[in-house]
C-alpha positions as a Markdown table, in Angstrom:
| # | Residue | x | y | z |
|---|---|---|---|---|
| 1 | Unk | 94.2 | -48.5 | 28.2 |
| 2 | Unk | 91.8 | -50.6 | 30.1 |
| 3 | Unk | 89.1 | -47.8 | 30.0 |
| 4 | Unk | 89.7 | -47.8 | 26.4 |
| 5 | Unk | 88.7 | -51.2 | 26.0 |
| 6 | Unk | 85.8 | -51.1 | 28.2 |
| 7 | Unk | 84.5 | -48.2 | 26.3 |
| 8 | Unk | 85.0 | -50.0 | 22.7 |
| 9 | Unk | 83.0 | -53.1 | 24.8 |
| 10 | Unk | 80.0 | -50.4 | 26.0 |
| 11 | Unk | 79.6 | -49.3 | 22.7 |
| 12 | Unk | 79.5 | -52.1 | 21.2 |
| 13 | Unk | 77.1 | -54.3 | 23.4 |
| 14 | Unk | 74.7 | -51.0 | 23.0 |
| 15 | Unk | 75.0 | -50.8 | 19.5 |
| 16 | Unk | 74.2 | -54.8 | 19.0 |
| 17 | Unk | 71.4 | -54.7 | 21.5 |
| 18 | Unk | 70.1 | -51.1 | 19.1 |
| 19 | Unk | 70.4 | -53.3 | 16.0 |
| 20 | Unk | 68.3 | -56.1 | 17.7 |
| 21 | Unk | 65.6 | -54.0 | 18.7 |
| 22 | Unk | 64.7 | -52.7 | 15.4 |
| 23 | Unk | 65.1 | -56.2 | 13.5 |
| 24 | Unk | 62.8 | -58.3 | 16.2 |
| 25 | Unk | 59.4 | -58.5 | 14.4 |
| 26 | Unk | 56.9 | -56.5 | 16.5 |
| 27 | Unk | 53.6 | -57.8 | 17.9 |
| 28 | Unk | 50.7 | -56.1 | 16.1 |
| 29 | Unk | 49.3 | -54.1 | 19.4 |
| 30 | Unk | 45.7 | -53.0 | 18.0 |
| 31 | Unk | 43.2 | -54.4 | 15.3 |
| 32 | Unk | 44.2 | -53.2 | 11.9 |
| 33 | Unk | 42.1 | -50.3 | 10.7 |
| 34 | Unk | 38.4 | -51.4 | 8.9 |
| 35 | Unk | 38.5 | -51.8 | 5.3 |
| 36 | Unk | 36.2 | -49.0 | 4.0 |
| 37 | Unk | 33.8 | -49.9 | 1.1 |
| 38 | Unk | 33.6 | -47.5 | -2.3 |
| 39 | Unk | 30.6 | -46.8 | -3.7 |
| 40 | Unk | 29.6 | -43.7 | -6.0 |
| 41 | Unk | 30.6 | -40.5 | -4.3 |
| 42 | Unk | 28.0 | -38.4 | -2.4 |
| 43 | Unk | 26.8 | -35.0 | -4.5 |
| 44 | Unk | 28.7 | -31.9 | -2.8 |
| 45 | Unk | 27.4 | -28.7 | -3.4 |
| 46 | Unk | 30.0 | -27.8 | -6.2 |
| 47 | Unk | 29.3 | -30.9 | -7.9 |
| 48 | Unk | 25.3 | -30.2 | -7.7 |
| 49 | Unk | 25.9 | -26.4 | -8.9 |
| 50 | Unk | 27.6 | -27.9 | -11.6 |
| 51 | Unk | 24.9 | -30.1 | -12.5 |
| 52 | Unk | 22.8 | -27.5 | -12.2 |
| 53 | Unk | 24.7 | -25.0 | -14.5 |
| 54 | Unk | 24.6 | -27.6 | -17.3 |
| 55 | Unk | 20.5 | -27.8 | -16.3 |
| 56 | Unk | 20.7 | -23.8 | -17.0 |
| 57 | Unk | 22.6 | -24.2 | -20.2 |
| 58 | Unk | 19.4 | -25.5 | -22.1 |
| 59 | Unk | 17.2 | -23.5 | -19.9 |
| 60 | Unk | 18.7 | -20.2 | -21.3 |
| 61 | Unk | 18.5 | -21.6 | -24.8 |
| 62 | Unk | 15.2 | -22.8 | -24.7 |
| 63 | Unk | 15.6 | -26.2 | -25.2 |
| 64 | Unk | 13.0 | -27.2 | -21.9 |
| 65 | Unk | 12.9 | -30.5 | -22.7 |
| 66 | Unk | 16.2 | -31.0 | -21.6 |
| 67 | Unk | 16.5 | -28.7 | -19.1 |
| 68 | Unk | 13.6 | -30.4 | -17.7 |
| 69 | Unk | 15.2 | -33.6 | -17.8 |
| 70 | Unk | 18.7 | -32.2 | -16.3 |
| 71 | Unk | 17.3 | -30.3 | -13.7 |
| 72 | Unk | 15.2 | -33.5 | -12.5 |
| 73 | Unk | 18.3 | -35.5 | -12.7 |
| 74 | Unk | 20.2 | -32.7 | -10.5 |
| 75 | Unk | 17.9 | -32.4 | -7.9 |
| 76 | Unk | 17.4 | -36.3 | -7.6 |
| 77 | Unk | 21.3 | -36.4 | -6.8 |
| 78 | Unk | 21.5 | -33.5 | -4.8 |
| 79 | Unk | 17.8 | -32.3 | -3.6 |
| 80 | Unk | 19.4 | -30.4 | -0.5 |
| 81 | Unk | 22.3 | -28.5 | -2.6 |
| 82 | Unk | 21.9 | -25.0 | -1.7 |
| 83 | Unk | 20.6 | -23.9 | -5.1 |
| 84 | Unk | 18.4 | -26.4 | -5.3 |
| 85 | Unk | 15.5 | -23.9 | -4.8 |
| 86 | Unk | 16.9 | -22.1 | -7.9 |
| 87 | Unk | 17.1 | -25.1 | -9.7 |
| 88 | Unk | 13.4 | -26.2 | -8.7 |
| 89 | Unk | 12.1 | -22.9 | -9.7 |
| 90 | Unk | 13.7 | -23.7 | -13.4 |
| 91 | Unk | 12.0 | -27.0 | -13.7 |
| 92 | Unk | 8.3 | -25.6 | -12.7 |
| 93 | Unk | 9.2 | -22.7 | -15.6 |
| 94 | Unk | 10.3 | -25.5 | -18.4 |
| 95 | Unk | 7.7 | -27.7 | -17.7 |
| 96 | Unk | 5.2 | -25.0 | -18.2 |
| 97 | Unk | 6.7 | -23.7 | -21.5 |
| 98 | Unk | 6.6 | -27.4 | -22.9 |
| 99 | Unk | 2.8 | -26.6 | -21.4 |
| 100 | Unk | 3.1 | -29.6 | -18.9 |
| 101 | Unk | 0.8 | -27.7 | -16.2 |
| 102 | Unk | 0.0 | -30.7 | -14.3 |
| 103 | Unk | 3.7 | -31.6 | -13.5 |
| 104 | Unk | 4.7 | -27.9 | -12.8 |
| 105 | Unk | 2.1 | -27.5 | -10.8 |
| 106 | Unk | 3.6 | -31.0 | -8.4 |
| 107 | Unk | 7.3 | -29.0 | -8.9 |
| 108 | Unk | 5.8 | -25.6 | -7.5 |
| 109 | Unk | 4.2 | -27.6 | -4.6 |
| 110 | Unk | 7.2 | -28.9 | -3.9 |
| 111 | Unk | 9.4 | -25.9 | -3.7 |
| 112 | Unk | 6.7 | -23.7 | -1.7 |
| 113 | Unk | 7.2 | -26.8 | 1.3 |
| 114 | Unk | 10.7 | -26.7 | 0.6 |
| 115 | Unk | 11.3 | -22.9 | 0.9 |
| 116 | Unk | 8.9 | -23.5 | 4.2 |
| 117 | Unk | 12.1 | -25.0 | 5.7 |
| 118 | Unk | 14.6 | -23.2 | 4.6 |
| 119 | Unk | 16.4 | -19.9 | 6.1 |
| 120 | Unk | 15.7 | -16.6 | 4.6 |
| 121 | Unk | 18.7 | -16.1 | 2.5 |
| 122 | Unk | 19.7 | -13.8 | -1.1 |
| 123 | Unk | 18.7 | -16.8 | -3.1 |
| 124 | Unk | 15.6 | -18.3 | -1.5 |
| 125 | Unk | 14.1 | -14.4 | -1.2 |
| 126 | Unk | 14.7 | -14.2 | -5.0 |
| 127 | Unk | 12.6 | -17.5 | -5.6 |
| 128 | Unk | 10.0 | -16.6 | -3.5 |
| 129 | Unk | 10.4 | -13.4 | -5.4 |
| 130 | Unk | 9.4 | -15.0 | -8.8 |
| 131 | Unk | 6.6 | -17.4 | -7.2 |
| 132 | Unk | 4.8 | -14.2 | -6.3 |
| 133 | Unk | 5.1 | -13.1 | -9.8 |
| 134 | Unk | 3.7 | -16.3 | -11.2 |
């Protein structure tokens, strides 16, 4: 009978000293994480082939003037996206058929220096592909 008791009086000292172990308020041990800042998010390359695929929409319809305009807008946002080449390439061509030679000519110039840098891949061949043709 007397082990009884002191085993009702084990568990219950453990169980009190449990409870009072997970209600004491806890000393903050590290600093709290920084609070990050949000701005606009960065272009990824899906969101720059999208921008890109709208660019191509007037392209293929002819309507250069806005192509122009979206493909400079694409390529300001996202001027290392992986089709940028592609896109640059559509911007010399729809500046020349609004005849805007002078511009295309500063667009070409700056795809030849950028396909200088880049890797020879399936996209950047084709480009260089249609500046020979030109």
């Amino acid at each position: 009978m007397i082990y009884g008791i002191l085993i009702l009086l084990l568990v219950t000292v453990v169980t009190v000293a449990l409870f009072l172990t997970i209600l004491r308020p806890r000393k903050q041990t590290s600093a709290p994480p920084p609070v990050r800042t949000v701005g606009p998010p960065k272009p990824t390359p899906l969101l720059a082939s999208g921008s890109f695929k709208v660019a191509y929409g007037f392209y293929a319809k002819g309507s250069y003037a806005a192509a122009a305009e979206a493909y400079r807008q694409a390529l300001e946002g996202s001027p290392d996206a992986f089709d940028a080449p592609d896109a640059r390439y559509r911007l010399v061509e729809s500046l020349r058929a609004q005849g805007k030679r002078s511009a295309a000519d500063v667009e070409e110039s700056i795809l030849v220096a950028q396909l200088a840098t880049l890797p020879e891949t399936a996209s950047t061949a084709r480009v260089r592909g249609w500046l020979a043709r030109m």
